[in-house]
C-alpha positions in Angstrom: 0.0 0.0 0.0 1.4 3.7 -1.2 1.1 6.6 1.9 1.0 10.0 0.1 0.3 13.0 1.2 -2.2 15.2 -1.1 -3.1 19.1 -0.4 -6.2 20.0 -0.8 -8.9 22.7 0.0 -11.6 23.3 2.8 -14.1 25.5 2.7 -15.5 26.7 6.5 -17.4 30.1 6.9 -15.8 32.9 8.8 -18.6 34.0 10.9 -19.5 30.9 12.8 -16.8 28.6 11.6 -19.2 25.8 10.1 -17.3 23.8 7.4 -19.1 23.2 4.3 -20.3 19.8 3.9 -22.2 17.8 1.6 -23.9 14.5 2.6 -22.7 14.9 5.9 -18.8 15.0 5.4 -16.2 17.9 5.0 -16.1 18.4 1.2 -12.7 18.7 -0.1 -11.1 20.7 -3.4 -8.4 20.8 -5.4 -8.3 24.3 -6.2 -10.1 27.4 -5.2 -11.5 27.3 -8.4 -13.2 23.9 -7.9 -14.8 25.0 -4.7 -16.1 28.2 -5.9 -18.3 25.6 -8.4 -19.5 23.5 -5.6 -20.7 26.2 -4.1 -22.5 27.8 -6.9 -26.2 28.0 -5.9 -25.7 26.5 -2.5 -26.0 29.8 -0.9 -22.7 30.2 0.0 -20.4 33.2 -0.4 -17.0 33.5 -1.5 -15.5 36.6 -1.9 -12.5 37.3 -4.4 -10.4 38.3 -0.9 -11.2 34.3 0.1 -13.8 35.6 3.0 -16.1 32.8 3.1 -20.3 32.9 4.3 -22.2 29.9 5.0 -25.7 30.2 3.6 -27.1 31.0 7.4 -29.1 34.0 7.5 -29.0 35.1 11.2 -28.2 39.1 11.8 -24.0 37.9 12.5 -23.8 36.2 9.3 -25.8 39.7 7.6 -24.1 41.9 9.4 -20.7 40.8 7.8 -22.4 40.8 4.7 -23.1 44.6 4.8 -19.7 45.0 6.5 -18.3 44.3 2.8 -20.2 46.7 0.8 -19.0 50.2 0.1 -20.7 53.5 2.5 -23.8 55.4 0.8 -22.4 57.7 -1.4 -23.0 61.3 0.7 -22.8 63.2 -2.7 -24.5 66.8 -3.1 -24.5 68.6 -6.4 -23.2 72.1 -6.2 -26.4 74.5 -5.6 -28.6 71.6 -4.4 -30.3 71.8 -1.0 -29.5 69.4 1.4 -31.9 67.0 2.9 -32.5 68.2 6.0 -32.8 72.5 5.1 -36.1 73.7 4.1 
């Protein structure tokens, strides 16, 4: 019997640290490329910085869902009144 060793990718969300599995065992990858297809449609996130979001929709898994997206743009055109004048 051949022992070798063989490198391969896990995918576990960084909120609450669940590792995704499918039928009930740790899935494994070869490549990031690989996971990022298993994960397709599952509800699962993975951003192109490797963050990773489990398909759980509680308000810590939301909240650093909204953590990645850019500020509302504050923008006022010149001569426009602001919001909050009358």
């Amino acid at each position: 019997m051949t022992i070798a060793a063989h490198t391969c990718i896990t995918v576990a969300c960084d909120v609450c640290g669940y590792a995704y599995d499918e039928d009930e065992y740790t899935a494994h990858f070869a490549d990031l490329d690989e996971a990022r297809k298993a994960l397709t449609g599952t509800g699962w996130t993975i951003t192109a910085d490797r963050k990773v979001f489990c398909a759980s929709g509680d308000t810590d898994h939301q909240a650093a869902l909204d953590a990645l997206m850019p500020p509302e743009p504050t923008v006022q055109v010149p001569g426009q009144l602001a919001i909050d004048e009358t």
